[in-house]
PLY file of the C-alpha trace (Angstrom):
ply
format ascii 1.0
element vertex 427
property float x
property float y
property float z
element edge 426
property int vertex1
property int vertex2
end_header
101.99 -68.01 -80.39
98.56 -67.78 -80.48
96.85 -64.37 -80.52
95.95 -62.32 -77.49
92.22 -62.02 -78.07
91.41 -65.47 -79.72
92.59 -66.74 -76.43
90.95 -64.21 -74.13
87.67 -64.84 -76.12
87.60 -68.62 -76.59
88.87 -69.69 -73.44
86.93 -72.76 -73.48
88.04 -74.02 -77.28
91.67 -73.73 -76.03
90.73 -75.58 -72.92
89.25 -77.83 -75.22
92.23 -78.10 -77.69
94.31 -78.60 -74.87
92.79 -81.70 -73.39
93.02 -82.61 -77.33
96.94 -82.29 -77.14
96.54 -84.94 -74.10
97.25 -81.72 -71.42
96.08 -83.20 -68.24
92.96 -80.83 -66.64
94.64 -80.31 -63.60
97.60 -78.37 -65.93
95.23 -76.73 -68.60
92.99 -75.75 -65.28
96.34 -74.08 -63.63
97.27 -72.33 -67.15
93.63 -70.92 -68.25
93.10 -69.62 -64.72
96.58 -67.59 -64.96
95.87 -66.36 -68.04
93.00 -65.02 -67.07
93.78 -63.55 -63.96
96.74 -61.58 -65.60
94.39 -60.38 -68.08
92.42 -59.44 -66.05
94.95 -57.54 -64.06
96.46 -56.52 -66.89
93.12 -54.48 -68.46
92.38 -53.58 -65.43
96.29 -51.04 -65.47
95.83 -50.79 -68.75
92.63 -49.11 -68.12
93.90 -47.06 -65.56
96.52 -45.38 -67.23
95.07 -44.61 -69.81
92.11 -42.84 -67.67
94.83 -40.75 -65.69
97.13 -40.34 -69.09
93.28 -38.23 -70.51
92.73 -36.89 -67.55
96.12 -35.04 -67.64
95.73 -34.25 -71.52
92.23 -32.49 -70.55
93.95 -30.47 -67.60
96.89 -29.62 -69.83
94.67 -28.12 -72.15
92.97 -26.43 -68.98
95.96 -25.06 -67.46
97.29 -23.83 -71.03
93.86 -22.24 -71.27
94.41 -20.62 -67.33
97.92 -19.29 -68.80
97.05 -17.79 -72.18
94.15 -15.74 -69.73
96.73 -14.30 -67.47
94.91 -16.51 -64.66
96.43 -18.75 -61.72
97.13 -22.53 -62.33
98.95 -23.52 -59.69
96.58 -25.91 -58.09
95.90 -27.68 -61.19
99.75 -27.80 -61.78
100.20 -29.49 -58.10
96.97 -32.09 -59.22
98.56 -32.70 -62.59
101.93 -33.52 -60.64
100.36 -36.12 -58.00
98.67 -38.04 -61.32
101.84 -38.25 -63.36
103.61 -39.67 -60.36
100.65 -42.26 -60.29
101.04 -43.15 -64.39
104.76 -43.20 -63.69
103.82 -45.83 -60.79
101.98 -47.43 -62.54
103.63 -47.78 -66.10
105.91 -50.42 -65.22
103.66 -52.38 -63.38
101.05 -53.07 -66.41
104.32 -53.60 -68.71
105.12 -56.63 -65.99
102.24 -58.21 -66.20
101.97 -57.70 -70.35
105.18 -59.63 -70.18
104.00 -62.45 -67.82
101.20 -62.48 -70.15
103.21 -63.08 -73.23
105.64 -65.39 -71.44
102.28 -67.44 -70.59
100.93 -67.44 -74.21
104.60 -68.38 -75.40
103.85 -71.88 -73.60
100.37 -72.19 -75.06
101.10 -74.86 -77.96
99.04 -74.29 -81.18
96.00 -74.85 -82.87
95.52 -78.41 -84.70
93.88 -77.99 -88.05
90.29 -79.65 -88.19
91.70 -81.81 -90.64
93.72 -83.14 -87.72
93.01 -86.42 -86.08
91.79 -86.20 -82.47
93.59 -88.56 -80.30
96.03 -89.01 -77.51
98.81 -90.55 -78.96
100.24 -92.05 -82.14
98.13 -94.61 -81.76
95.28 -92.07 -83.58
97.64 -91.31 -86.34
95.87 -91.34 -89.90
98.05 -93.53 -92.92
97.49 -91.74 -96.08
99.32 -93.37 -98.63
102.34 -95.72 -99.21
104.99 -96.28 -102.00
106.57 -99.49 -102.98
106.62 -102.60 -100.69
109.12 -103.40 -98.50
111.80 -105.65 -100.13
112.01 -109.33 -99.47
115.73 -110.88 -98.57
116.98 -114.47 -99.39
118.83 -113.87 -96.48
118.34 -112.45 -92.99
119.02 -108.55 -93.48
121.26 -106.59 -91.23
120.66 -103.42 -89.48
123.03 -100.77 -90.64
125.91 -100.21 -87.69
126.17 -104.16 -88.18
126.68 -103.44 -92.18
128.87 -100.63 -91.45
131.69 -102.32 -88.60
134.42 -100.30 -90.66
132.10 -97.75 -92.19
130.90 -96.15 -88.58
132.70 -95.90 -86.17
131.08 -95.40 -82.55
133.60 -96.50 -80.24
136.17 -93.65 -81.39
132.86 -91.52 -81.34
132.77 -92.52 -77.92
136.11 -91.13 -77.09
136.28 -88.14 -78.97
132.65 -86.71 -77.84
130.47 -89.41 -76.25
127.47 -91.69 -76.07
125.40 -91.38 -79.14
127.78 -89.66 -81.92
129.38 -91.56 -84.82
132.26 -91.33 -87.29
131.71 -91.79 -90.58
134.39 -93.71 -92.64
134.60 -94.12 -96.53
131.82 -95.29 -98.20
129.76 -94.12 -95.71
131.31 -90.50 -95.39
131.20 -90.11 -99.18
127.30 -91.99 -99.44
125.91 -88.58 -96.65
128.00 -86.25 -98.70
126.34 -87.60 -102.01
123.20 -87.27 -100.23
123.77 -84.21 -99.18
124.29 -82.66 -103.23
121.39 -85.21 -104.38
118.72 -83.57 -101.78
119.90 -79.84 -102.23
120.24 -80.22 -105.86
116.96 -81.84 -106.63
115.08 -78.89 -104.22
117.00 -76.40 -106.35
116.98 -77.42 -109.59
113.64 -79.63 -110.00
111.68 -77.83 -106.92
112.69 -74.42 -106.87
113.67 -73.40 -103.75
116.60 -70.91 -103.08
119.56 -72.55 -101.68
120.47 -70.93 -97.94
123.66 -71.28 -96.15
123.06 -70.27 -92.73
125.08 -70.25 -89.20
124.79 -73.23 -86.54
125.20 -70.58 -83.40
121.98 -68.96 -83.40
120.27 -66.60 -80.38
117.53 -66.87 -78.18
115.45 -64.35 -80.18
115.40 -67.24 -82.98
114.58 -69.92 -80.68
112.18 -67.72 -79.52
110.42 -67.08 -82.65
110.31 -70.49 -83.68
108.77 -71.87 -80.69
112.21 -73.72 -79.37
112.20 -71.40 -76.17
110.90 -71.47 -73.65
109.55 -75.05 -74.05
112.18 -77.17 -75.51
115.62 -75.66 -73.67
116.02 -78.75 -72.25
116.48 -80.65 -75.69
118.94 -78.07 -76.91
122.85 -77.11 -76.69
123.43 -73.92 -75.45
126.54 -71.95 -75.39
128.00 -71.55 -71.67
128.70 -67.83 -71.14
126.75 -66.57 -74.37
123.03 -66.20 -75.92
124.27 -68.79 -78.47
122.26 -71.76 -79.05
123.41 -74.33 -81.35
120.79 -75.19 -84.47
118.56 -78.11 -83.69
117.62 -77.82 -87.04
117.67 -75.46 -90.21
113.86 -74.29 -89.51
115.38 -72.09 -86.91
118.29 -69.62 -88.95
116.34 -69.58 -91.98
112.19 -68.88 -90.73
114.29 -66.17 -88.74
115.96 -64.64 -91.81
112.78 -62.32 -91.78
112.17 -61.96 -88.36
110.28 -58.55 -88.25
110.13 -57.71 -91.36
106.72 -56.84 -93.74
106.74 -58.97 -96.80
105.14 -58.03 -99.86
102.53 -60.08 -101.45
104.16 -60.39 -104.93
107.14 -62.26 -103.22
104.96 -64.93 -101.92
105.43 -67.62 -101.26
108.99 -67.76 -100.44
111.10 -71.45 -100.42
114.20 -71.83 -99.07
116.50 -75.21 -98.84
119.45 -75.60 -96.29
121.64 -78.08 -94.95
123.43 -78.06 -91.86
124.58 -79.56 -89.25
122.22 -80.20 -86.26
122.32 -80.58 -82.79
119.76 -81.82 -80.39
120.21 -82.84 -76.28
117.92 -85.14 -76.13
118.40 -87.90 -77.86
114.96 -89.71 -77.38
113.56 -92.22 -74.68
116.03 -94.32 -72.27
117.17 -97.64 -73.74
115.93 -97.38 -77.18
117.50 -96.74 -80.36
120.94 -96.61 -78.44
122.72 -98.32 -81.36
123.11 -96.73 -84.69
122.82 -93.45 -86.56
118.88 -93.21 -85.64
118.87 -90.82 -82.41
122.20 -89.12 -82.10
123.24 -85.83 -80.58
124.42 -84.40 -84.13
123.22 -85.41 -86.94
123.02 -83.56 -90.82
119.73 -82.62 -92.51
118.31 -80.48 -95.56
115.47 -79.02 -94.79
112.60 -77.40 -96.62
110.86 -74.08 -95.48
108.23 -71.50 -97.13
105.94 -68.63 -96.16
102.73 -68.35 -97.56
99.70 -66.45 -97.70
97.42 -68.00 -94.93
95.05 -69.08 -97.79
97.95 -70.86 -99.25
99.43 -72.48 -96.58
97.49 -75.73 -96.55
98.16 -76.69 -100.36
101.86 -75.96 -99.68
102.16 -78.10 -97.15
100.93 -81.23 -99.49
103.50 -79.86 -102.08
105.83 -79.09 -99.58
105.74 -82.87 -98.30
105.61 -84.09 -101.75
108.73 -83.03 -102.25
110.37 -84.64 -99.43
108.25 -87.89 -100.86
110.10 -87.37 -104.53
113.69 -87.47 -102.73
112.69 -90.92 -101.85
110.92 -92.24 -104.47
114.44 -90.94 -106.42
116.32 -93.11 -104.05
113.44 -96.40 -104.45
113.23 -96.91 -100.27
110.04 -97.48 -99.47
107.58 -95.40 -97.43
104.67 -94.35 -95.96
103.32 -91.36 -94.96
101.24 -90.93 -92.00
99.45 -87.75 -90.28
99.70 -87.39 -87.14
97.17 -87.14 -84.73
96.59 -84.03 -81.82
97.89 -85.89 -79.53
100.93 -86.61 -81.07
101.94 -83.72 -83.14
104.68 -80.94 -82.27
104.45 -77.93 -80.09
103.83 -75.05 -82.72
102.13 -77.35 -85.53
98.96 -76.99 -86.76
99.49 -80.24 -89.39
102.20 -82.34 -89.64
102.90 -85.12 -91.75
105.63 -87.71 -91.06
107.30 -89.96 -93.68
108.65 -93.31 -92.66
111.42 -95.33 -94.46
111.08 -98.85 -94.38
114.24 -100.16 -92.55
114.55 -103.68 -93.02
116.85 -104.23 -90.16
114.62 -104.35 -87.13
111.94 -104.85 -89.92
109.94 -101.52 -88.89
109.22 -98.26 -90.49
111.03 -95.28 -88.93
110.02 -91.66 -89.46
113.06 -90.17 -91.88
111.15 -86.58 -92.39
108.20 -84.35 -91.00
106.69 -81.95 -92.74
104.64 -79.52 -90.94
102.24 -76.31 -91.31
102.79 -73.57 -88.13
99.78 -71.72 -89.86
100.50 -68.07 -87.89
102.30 -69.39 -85.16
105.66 -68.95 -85.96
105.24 -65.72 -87.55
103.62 -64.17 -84.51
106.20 -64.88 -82.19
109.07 -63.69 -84.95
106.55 -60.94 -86.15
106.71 -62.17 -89.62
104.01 -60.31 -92.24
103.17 -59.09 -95.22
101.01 -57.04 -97.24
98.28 -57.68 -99.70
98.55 -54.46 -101.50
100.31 -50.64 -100.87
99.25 -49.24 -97.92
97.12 -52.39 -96.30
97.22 -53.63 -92.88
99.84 -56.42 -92.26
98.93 -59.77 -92.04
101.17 -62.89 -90.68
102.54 -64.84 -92.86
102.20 -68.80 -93.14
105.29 -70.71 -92.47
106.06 -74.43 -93.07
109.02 -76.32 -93.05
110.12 -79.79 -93.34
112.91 -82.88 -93.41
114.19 -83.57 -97.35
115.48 -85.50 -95.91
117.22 -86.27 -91.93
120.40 -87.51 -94.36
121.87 -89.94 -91.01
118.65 -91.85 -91.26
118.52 -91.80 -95.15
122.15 -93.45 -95.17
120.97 -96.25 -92.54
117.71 -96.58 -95.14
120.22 -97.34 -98.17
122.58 -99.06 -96.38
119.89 -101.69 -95.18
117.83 -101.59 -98.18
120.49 -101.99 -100.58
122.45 -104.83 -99.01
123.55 -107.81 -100.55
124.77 -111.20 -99.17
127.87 -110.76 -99.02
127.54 -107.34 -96.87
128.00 -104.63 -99.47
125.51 -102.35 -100.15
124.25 -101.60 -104.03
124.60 -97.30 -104.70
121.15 -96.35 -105.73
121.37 -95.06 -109.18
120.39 -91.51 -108.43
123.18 -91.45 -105.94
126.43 -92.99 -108.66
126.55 -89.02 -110.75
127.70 -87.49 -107.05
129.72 -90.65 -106.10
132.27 -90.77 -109.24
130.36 -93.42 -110.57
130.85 -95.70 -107.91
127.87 -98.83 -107.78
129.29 -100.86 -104.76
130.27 -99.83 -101.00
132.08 -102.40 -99.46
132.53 -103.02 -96.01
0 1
1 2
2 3
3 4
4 5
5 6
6 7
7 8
8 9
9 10
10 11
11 12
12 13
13 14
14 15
15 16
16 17
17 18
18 19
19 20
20 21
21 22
22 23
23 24
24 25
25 26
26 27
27 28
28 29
29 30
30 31
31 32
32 33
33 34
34 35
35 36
36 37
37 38
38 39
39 40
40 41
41 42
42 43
43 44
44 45
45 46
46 47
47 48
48 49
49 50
50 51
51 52
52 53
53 54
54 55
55 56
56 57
57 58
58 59
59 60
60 61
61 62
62 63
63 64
64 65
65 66
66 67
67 68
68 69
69 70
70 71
71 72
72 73
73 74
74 75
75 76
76 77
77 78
78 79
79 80
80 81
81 82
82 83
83 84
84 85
85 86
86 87
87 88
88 89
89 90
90 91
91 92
92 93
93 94
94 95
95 96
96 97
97 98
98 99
99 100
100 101
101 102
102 103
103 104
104 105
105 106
106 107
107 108
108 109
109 110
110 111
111 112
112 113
113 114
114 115
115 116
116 117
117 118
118 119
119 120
120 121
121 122
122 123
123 124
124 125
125 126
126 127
127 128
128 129
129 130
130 131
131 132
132 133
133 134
134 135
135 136
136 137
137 138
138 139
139 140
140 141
141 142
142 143
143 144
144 145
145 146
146 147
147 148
148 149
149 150
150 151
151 152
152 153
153 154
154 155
155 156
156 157
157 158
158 159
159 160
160 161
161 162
162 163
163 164
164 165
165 166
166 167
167 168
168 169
169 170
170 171
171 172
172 173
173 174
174 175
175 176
176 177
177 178
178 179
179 180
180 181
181 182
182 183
183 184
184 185
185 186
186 187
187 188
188 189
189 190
190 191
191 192
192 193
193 194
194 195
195 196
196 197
197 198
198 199
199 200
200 201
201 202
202 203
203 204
204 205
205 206
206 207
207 208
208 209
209 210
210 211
211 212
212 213
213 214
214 215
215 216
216 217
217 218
218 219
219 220
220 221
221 222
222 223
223 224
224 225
225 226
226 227
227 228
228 229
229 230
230 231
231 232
232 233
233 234
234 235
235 236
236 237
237 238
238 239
239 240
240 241
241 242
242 243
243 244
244 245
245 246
246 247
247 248
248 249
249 250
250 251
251 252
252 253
253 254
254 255
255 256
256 257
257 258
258 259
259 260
260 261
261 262
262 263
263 264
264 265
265 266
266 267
267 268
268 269
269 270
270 271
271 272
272 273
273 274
274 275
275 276
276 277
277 278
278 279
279 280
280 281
281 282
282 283
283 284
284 285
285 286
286 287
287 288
288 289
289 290
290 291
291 292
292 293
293 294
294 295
295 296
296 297
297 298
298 299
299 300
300 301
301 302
302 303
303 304
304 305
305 306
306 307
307 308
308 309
309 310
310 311
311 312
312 313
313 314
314 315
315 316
316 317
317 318
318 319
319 320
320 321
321 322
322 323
323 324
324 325
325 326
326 327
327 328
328 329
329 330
330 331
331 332
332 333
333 334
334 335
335 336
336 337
337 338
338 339
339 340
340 341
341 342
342 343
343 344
344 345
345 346
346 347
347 348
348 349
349 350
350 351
351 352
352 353
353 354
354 355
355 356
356 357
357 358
358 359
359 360
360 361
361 362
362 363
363 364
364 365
365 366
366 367
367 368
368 369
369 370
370 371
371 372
372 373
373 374
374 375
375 376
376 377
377 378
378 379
379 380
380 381
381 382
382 383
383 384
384 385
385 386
386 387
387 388
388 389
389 390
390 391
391 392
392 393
393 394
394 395
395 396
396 397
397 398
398 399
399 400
400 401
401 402
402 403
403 404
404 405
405 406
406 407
407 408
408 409
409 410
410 411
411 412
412 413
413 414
414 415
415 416
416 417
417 418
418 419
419 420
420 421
421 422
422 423
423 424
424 425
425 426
């Protein structure tokens, strides 16, 4: 969320960085000109009140005055009555419209970093760097449900759950739970990050402070009958594990790694990617998340995504990374980078992690801070989080990359210590 008074003071740079986020005028026009009518309305209680609530203080101190002199006060006790019915009256009416007002900035998305490339779509996206060239076949390569006919299963997917869900079978099942120790264990042990276990049903509060809710209820599972939400990702449990709390300095920055399970509603655009492990309803992921200092926050993000970057390098897919432009990024970023496998298969690369900086964002909505020194002012915090890795679309990246001829797939090396030793899946 941004903050109150940036937005009540730069009304036309968030009109600005709106139309920058591709917000058609006719939207940003409808949202800047509620905003500042209930601020307007708002002050204008708020002003009020407070007028009335020093008022009554100064005739309190009159009437005590009146009392202490053995002198009538009744008709200043009758005045004093008709102006506390009027604060009572008017109370709850300016605490309304400060919660349409936050309910309005809640849907304000953030500010992109001037680093940031301005344009309307990932057409403006910035490539940065790339590792290792994509590998060239003697033979046509397969995509990775056509490698996998008795490693995933969709059809029994299909029956159990639904559309877009898949059963893993042997190689396969035991390749995402390698994956699953590789990633965690390299964050651990070679990145540093504290290893979090946290639960799938979350509440709204979290969804809240991550910037899920209000925007994005459409694209997630909720609970029937309960404030229950199930985790679109880990970003949500574990930036909320210090949801309104006051950090020190000293323990800054924090990193946490977590894998679980995640769920997401919608499963991307109509007719594409309806085959395969790349958009499914649940899907597994370790993810990376810190809090910072805001002076910090920028240089953790390029260590933050370099990390992500080592997992594959460790695995030899190759990659590029790519940052994405205003137009294109998410809701509550401020910079984002996305990595991108090289999947043989269709012959494309295909974003496998993104990696983002929420500068304040997050923090303000989950009241997240900390303090420089004893007795200072809070401050927000920084968060970040990102993909190391989406592990569904880093076993579809082996499985293609690694195939052979006769349809097995080569174990990267880094993989064989968590798979027994095992070099070869076959089909």
């Amino acid at each position: 969320m941004l903050d109150l008074k940036y937005v009540r003071d730069h009304l036309e740079d968030v009109d600005l960085m709106l139309a920058n986020r591709n917000m058609a005028e006719a939207d940003r026009r409808d949202l800047l000109g509620k905003f500042r009518d209930l601020d307007q309305k708002r002050r204008a209680l708020l002003g009020e009140v407070e007028a009335l609530k020093a008022r009554r203080n100064q005739v309190n101190e009159e009437i005590t005055a009146l009392k202490k002199n053995g002198r009538p006060a009744e008709e200043l006790i009758d005045r004093m009555k008709t102006v506390s019915a009027r604060i009572k009256e008017l109370d709850p009416a300016a605490n309304l419209v400060e919660e349409e007002e936050r309910a309005l900035l809640l849907t304000i998305p953030n500010r992109p970093d001037e680093s940031v490339p301005v344009g309307p779509d990932d057409s403006a996206n910035l490539e940065v760097r790339r590792w290792l060239d994509p590998p060239q076949f003697p033979f046509p390569p397969q995509n990775h449900w056509e490698l996998g006919e008795n490693l995933m299963d969709f059809t029994r997917a299909g029956k159990i759950s639904g559309s877009r869900f898949a059963v893993l079978a042997g190689g396969a099942a035991r390749l995402t739970r390698a994956l699953m120790n590789f990633m965690l264990e390299m964050h651990v042990g070679r990145h540093g990050y504290r290893e979090i276990w946290p639960p799938c049903l979350i509440n709204s509060d979290s969804m809240r402070g991550t910037g899920q809710l209000p925007k994005f209820a459409g694209d997630s599972f909720k609970i029937e009958n309960s404030d229950y939400w199930l985790a679109p990702t880990a970003e949500v449990p574990v930036t909320n594990l210090h949801r309104d709390e006051i950090l020190e300095a000293g323990q800054l920055p924090i990193s946490y790694t977590a894998y679980t399970p995640c769920f997401r509603a919608e499963a991307g655009a109509a007719g594409r990617d309806t085959r395969g492990l790349i958009r499914v309803h649940q899907f597994d992921k370790v993810e990376l998340v810190k809090f910072t200092r805001p002076e910090d926050s920028l240089d953790a993000l390029e260590q933050l995504t370099g990390h992500a970057e080592e997992v594959l390098r460790q695995l030899k897919l190759p990659y590029r990374v790519v940052c994405l432009s205003t137009g294109d990024m998410g809701f509550a970023s401020a910079k984002t980078y996305d990595l991108e496998v090289w999947l043989p298969g269709p012959g494309l690369y295909r974003e496998i992690s993104s990696c983002s900086c929420f500068t304040d964002f997050q923090a303000r909505r989950a009241n997240i801070r900390f303090r420089r020194a004893k007795g200072a002012k809070p401050e927000f915090v920084h968060t970040l989080n990102g993909s190391g890795l989406a592990i569904g679309r880093t076993l579809a990246a082996v499985l293609e990359n690694y195939q052979n001829p006769d349809g097995t797939v080569t174990v990267p090396e880094a993989l064989r210590p968590f798979m027994g030793g095992q070099e070869l899946i076959e089909n």
